[in-house]
VOPAGU-2260 file (C-alpha; in pm, 1 decimal, decimal comma):
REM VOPAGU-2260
SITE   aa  ch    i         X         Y         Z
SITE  UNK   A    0   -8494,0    4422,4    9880,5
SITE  UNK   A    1   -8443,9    4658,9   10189,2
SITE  UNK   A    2   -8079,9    4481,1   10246,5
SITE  UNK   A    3   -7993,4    4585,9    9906,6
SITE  UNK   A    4   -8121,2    4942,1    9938,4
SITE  UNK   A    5   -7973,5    4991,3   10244,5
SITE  UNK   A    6   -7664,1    4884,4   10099,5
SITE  UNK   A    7   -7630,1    5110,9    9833,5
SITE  UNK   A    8   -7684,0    5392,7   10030,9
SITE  UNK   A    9   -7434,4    5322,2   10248,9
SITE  UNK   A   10   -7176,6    5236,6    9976,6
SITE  UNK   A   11   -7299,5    5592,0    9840,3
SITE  UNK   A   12   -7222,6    5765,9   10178,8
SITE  UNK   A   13   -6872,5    5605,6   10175,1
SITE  UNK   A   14   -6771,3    5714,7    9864,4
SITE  UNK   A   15   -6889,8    6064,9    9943,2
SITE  UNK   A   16   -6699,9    6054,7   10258,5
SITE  UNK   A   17   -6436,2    5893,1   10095,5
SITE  UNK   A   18   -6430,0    6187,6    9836,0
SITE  UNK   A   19   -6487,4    6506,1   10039,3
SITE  UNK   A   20   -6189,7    6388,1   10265,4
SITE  UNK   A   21   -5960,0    6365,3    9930,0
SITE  UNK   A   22   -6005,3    6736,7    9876,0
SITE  UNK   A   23   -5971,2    6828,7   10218,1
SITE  UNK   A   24   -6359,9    6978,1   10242,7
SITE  UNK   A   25   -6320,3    6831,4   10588,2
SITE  UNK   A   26   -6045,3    6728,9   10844,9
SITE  UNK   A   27   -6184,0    6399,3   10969,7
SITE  UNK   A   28   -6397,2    6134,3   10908,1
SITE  UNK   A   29   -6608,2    6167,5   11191,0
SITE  UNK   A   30   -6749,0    6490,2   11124,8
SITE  UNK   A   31   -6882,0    6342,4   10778,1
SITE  UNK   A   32   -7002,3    6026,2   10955,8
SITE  UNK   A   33   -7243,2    6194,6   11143,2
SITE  UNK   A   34   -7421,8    6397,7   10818,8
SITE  UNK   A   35   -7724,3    6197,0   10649,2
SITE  UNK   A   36   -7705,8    6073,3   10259,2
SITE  UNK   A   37   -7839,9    6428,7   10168,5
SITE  UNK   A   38   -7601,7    6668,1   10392,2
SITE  UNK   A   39   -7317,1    6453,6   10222,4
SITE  UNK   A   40   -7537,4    6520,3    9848,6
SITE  UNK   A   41   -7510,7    6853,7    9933,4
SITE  UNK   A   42   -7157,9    6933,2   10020,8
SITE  UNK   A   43   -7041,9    6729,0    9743,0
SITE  UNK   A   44   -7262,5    6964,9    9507,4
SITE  UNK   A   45   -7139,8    7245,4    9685,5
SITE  UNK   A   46   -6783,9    7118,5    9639,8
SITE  UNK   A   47   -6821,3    7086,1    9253,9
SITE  UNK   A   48   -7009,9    7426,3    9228,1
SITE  UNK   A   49   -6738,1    7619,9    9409,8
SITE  UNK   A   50   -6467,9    7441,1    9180,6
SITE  UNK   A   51   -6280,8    7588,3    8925,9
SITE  UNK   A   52   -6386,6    7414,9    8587,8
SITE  UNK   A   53   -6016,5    7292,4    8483,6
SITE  UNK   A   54   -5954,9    7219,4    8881,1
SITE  UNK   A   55   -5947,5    6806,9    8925,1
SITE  UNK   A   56   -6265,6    6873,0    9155,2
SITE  UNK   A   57   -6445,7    7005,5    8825,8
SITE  UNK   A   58   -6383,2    6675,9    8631,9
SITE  UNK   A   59   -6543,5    6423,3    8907,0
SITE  UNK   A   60   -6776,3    6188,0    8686,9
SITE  UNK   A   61   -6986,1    5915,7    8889,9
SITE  UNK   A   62   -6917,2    5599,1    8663,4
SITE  UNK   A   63   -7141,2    5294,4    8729,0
């Protein structure tokens, strides 16, 4: 069970990394490797916030 957890929430940081590079929120990877699960929550919220509705940052949909 705790390999599993820790999994996700890894595969969760990457995409969030993966995601905040796209839009340019940040110039390098290493700067987002060293935030926590919740830093990386946080910017992405802060990202989609400070979007413009009809932006392609305002139509991000988690799909599972």
């Amino acid at each position: 069970m705790e390999n599993i957890l820790r999994k996700a929430v890894e595969q969760r940081r990457k995409t969030l990394i993966n995601i905040l590079l796209n839009f340019k929120i940040y110039d390098n990877e290493e700067q987002l490797l060293n935030l926590s699960l919740t830093e990386l929550e946080n910017e992405f919220k802060r990202l989609k916030l400070n979007s413009h509705p009809h932006s392609d940052t305002g139509s991000i949909n988690w799909k599972n």
